[in-house]
Structure formats: C-alpha cells, structure tokens
C-alpha positions as CSV (number, residue, x, y, z in Angstrom):
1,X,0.0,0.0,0.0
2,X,1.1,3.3,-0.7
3,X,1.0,5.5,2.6
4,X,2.1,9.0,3.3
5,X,3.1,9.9,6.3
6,X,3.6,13.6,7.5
7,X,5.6,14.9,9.7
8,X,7.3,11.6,9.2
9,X,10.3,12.5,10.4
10,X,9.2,14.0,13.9
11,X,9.0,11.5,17.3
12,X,5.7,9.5,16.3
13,X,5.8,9.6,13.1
14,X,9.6,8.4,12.5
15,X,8.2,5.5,14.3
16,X,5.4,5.0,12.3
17,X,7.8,5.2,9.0
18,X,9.8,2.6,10.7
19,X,6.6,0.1,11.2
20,X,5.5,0.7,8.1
21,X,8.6,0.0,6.3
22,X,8.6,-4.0,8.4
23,X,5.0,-4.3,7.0
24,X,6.4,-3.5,3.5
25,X,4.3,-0.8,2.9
26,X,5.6,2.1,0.1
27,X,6.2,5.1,2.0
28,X,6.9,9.1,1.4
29,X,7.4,11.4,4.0
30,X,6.8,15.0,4.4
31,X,8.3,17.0,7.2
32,X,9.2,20.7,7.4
33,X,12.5,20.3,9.9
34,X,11.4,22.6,12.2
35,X,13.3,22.5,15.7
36,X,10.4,24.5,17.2
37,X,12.7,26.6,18.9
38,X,13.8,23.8,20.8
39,X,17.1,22.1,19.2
40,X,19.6,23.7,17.4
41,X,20.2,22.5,13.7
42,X,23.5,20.5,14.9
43,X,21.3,18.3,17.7
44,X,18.3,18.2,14.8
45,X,20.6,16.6,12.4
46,X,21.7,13.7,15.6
47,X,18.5,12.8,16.3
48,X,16.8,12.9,12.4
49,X,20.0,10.4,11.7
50,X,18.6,7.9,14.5
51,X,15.0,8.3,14.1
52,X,15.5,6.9,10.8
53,X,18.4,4.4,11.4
54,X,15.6,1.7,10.1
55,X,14.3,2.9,8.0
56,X,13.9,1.3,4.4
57,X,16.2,2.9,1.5
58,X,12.9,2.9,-0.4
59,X,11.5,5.3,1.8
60,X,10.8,8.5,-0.5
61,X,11.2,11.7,1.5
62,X,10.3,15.1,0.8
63,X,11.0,18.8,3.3
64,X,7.8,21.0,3.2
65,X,4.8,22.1,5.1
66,X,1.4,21.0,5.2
67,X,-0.1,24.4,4.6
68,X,1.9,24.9,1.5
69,X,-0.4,24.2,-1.7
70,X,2.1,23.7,-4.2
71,X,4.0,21.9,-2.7
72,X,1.3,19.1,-2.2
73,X,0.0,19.4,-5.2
74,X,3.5,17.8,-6.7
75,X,3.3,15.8,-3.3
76,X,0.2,13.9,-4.5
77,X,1.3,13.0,-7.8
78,X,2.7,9.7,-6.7
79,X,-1.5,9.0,-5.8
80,X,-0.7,7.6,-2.1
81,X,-3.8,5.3,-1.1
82,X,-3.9,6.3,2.7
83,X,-2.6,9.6,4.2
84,X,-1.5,9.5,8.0
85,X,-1.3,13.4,9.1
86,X,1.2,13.9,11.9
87,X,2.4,16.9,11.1
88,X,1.1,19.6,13.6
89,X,2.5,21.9,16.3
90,X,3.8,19.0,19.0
91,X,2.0,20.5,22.1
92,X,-0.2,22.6,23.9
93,X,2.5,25.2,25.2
94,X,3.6,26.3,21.9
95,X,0.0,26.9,20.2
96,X,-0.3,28.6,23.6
97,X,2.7,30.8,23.0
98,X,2.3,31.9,19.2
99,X,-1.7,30.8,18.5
100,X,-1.8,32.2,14.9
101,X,1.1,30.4,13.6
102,X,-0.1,26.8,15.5
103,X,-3.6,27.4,14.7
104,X,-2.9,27.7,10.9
105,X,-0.6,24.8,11.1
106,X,-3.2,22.5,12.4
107,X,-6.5,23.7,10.7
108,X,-5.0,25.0,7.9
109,X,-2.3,22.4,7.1
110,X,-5.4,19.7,7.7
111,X,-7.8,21.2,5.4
112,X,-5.3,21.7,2.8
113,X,-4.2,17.9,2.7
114,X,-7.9,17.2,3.2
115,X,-9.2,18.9,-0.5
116,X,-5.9,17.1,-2.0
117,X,-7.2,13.8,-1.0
118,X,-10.3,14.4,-2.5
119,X,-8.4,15.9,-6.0
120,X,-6.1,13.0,-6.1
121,X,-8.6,10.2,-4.9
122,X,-7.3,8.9,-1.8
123,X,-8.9,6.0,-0.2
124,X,-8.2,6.8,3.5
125,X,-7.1,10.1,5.3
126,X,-5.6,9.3,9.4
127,X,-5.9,12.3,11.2
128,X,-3.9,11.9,14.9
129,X,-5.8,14.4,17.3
130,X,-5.2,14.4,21.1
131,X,-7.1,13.6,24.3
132,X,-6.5,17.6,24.8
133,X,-10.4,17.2,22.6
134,X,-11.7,16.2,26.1
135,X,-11.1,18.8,27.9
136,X,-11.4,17.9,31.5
137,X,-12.2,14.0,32.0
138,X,-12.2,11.2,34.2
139,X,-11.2,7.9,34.2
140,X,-12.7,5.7,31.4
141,X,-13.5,8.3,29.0
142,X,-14.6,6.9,25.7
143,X,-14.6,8.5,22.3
144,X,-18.5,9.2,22.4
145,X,-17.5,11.6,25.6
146,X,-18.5,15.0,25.6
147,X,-15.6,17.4,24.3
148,X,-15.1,20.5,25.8
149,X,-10.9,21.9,25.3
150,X,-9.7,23.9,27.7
151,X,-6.9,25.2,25.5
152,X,-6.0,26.8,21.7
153,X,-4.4,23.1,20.9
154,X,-7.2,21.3,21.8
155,X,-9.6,23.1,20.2
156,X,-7.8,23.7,17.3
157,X,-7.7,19.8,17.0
158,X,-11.5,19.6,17.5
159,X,-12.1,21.7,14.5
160,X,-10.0,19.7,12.5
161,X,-11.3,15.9,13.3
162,X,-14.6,18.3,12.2
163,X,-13.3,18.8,9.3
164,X,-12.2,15.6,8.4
165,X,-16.7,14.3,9.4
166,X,-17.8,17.4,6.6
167,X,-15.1,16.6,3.9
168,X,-16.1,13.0,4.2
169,X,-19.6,13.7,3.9
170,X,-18.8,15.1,0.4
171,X,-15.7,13.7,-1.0
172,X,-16.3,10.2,-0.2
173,X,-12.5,10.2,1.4
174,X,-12.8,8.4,4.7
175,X,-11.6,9.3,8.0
176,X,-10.0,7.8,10.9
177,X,-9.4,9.9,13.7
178,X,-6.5,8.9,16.7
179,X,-6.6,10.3,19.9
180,X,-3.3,9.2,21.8
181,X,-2.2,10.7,25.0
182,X,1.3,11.4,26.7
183,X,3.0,9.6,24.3
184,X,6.9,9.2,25.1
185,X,9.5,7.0,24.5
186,X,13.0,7.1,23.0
187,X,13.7,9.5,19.6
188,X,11.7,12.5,21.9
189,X,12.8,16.2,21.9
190,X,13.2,17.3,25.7
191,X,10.1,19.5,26.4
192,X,7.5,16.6,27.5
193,X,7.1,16.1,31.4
194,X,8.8,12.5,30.9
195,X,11.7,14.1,29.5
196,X,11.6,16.8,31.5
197,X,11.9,14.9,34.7
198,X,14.7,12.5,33.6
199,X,16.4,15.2,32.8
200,X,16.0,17.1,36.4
201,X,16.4,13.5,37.6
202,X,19.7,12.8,36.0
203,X,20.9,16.1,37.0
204,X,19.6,15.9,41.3
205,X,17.5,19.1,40.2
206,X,14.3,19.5,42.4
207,X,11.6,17.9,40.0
208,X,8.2,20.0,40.5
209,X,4.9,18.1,39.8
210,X,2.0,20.6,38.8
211,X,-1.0,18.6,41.4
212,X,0.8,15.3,41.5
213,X,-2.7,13.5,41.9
214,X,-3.7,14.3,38.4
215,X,-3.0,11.4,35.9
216,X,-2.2,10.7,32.7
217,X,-2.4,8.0,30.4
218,X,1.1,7.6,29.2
219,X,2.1,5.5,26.4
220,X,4.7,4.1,24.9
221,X,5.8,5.5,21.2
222,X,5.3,1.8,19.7
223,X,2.5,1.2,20.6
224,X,0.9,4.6,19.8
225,X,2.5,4.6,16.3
226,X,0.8,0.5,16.2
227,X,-2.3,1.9,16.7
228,X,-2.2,4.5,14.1
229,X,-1.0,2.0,12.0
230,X,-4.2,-0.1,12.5
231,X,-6.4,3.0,12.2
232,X,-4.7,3.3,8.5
233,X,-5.0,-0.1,7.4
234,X,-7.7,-2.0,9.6
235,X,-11.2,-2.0,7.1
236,X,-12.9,-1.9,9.9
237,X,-11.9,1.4,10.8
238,X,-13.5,3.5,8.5
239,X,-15.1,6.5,9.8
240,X,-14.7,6.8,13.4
241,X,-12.7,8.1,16.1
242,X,-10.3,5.6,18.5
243,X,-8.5,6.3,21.5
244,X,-5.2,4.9,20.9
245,X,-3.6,4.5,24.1
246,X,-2.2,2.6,27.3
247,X,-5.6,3.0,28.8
248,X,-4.3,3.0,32.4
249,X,-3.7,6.7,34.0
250,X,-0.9,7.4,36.4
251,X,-0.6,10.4,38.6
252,X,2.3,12.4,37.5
253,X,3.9,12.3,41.4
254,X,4.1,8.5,40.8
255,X,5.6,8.7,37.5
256,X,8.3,11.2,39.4
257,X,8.4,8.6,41.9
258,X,9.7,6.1,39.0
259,X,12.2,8.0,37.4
260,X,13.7,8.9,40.7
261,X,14.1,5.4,41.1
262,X,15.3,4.5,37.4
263,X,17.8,7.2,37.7
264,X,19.2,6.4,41.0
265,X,18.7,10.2,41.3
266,X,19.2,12.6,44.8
267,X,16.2,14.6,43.5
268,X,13.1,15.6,45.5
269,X,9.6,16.2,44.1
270,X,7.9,19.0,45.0
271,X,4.0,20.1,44.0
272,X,2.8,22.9,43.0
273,X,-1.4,23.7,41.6
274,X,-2.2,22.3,38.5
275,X,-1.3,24.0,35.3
276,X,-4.4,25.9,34.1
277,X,-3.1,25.5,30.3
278,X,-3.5,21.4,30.9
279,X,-6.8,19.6,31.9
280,X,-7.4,17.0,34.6
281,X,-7.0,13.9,33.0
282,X,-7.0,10.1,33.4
283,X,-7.1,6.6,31.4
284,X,-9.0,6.7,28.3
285,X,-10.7,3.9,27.5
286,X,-9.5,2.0,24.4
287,X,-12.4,-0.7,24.5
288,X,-13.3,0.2,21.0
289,X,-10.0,0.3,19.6
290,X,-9.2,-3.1,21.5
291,X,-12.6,-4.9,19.8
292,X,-12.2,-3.8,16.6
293,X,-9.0,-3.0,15.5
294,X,-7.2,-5.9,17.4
295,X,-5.2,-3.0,19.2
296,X,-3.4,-4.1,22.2
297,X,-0.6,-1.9,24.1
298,X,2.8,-4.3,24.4
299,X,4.7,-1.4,26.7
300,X,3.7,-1.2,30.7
301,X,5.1,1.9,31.8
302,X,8.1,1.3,34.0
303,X,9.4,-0.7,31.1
304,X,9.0,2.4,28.8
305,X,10.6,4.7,31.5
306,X,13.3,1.6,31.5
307,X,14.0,1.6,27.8
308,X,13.8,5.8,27.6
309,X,16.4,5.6,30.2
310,X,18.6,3.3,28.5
311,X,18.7,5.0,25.0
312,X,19.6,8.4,27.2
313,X,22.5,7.0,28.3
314,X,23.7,5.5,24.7
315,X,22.7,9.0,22.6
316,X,24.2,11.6,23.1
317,X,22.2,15.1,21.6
318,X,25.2,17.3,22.5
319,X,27.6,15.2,20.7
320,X,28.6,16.8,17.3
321,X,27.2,14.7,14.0
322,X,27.1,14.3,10.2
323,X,24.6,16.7,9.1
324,X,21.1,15.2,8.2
325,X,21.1,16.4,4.9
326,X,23.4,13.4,4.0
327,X,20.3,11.6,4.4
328,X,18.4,11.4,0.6
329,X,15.5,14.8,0.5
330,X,13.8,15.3,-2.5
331,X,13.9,18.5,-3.3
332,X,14.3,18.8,-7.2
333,X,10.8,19.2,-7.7
C-alpha cells in the first residue's frame, strides 16, 4: 500500500515510518524540519540520523509544510492510497505561546491535505488528534465523551477531526481519527514532562509536579505509532474516532516517583497547583480500539521509562554529527 506519512520524520511519526517499512508498505514522507525553537540544527541533524536508522532505503522523502499548496500538489502526484497526518504543532505550550502560527498549522495544514485527498482520490485520510479534545475528564473516557478543550491546541484539534466528518460527507474520502495521550518514549525532543523529569532526575534538580494526583495516560511511542498504523489499514476502521492508548492513567507524582528510582537520582519532588493551560486527566478507554482493530498496548510503563532511560544513556544530543542532509531529500521538484 502506498502511505504517506507527514511529519514523518518527527518523534511518532519516525516510528510509524519505521513500522511501516517492516509491514512492507511504500512510504513518502513529508516534514518541514522545524526545531520548534527547541534544538539547534546541529542536535536536529543527531537525532533525524537515529530516528531513521531503520528505516527502508525505499523510503521517499520530501522537506515542506502542510499548509503549503504547491507543494502538495507535486506531493500527490505519486497517488498515495492512505494519508497518515502527523504533522502539527507538537504540544499545547507552543499553540499557547504563538496561537496564529499553530492554529494555521493544524486547521490549515489539515484542510489543505484534506481537499488534495479528495483531487487525487485517496482511499483513506488518518488524522492523529489528542485527548487535549476532552477537555477535562475522568477515568474511562470513551470517544463518544462529551468534548469540551480547555486550551488553543485542543480546540484547534477539534475543528479539524470536524473537518475531516464534513469533507467525508462530500468527497467520499474516509476518515479515521486517533486520539493518543502522553505519548513518550526514545527518539523525543526534551520538552515533554517524561523528559523533562529524567532530565531534572539525571541532574539531582528538584523535580516539580504541577497537582501530582492528576493522571495521565502515558504511552509508549510503539505502541501509539501501532495503533495509528491499524487505524490506517484496519477495514474496519473506517469513519470513526479511536483512542489509541495505554488505557491505564498514572498520577504524575508517581511517574516522578519512578524515574527517581530509574535514575538512581538525589532529586526531590515537589508540588505545586495544576497547570491551568493542561486539563485534569485520566485513562481513556481503548475498548473500542481493542474490539475492533485488534489494538493491544505491548509497553507497561516502568518498562517504557526503562527503555527511555537506557537510550539516554547510549545517545548523546550534544555530541557533534554528520549533518542530516546526508540523508536522501527530494527537493528537485
């Protein structure tokens, strides 16, 4: 099958690319290289070079932007059968901080690749939301759940699953919509909370926990990026909404707990109020992505934390590298 993946080279998605490519599937990326203000070039290149170290020679990749007409226009002329949309502002705090730019990223860039599925006759179009759609919620929440954001990046991912219900209504194109949560796992930039405790972990920093009663329903990168796969490929799929994660919340003063543990860190956790740009969350409840998609989470979490920990230690993002542009781009067109 002929799949495109964008923002295929970011965290999820490079792992996605990599599943793919053992499923044999044809693959072409799209991926605009942006550091988000959060990398520098040098550490960009390090970390593109292992996110990829998989990755089949076959893969076809292209640098560009979602919200760029033209360039999908000569995107979609090699007539992929299933689009997987990944590429989107990576978090609430940075909408937050510049809400025009990450507002027209995700509704824009969405609607854009949405009228060129329906010009070039694609079968399937995989749009990867967030639990952020919620809003507030408990334990249990299934995708039927009222959804009420409580910030720009939720809201502006409401609008586009939406989007992808109208355009389907028309264009025949069908949807699937995933809704992972605190996904994390090896190949991450550090500005999630797993990375950002390790981090104040490894270094004996004071790790704070914003209401360390409030859980989340981390999961590992594998199995988020299995799930999106199924959503892509699984018939039965067609036209709804799964949540696509561990389904089991932990509160974020346990999670601390672990990677003080993992680390063998001197670090103490203190608490502060929740985060008013963050709702309170929990599990979701992947009962529907479990019956029909055959979607089951391999990862328990202190085996995730283990494995994060261990590639830590081997990869080095300070450590000077080969420029990523070794690797093969497209760009003639």
């Amino acid at each position: 099958m002929k799949i495109l993946v964008t923002g295929g080279e970011g965290f999820i998605g490079s792992h996605v690319v990599e599943r793919l490519c053992e499923l044999k599937h044809h693959v072409m990326t799209l991926d605009n290289h942006d550091t988000y203000g959060l990398l520098s070039t040098e550490e960009l290149s390090k970390l593109y070079q292992w996110r990829q170290r998989n990755w089949s020679p076959a893969v076809i990749r292209h640098k560009g932007t979602v919200t760029d007409a033209d360039t999908l226009l000569r995107i979609f002329q090699w007539r992929p059968e299933v689009v997987i949309h990944l590429a989107s502002y990576p978090r609430a705090k940075l909408v937050n901080k510049d809400p025009l730019l990450g507002v027209n990223n995700i509704i824009d860039g969405t609607i854009n690749l949405l009228q060129h599925c329906k010009n070039f006759g694609v079968k399937r179009f995989v749009f990867v939301s967030s639990s952020m759609i919620y809003g507030h919620f408990e334990d249990g929440v299934k995708e039927s759940a009222d959804t009420k954001p409580i910030n720009i990046y939720g809201e502006a991912k409401l609008a586009s699953e939406r989007f992808c219900k109208h355009f389907q209504q028309f264009s025949g194109v069908e949807y699937v919509i995933a809704r992972p949560s605190g996904v994390y796992g090896p190949g991450d930039i550090p500005d999630r909370v797993v990375t950002k405790f390790y981090d104040q972990a490894v270094n004996n920093e004071d790790i704070t926990v914003h209401k360390g009663i409030n859980a989340v329903d981390f999961t590992y990168v594998t199995d988020a990026a299995e799930g999106i796969i199924k959503c892509a490929t699984h018939p039965g799929a067609a036209n709804l909404s799964f949540n696509i994660s561990s389904g089991t919340g932990t509160e974020l003063k346990k999670l601390a707990e672990h990677i003080v543990f993992i680390t063998d860190s001197k670090s103490s956790i203190t608490e502060e109020g929740r985060n008013a740009l963050y709702p309170a969350r929990g599990a979701l409840d992947i009962t529907r992505a479990q019956d029909l998609l055959g979607y089951v989470p391999q990862v328990s979490l202190l085996k995730g934390l283990n494995n994060y920990h261990n590639w830590m230690l081997e990869f080095d993002l300070k450590q000077q590298t080969e420029d990523f542009t070794d690797i093969k781009v497209d760009e003639t067109w």
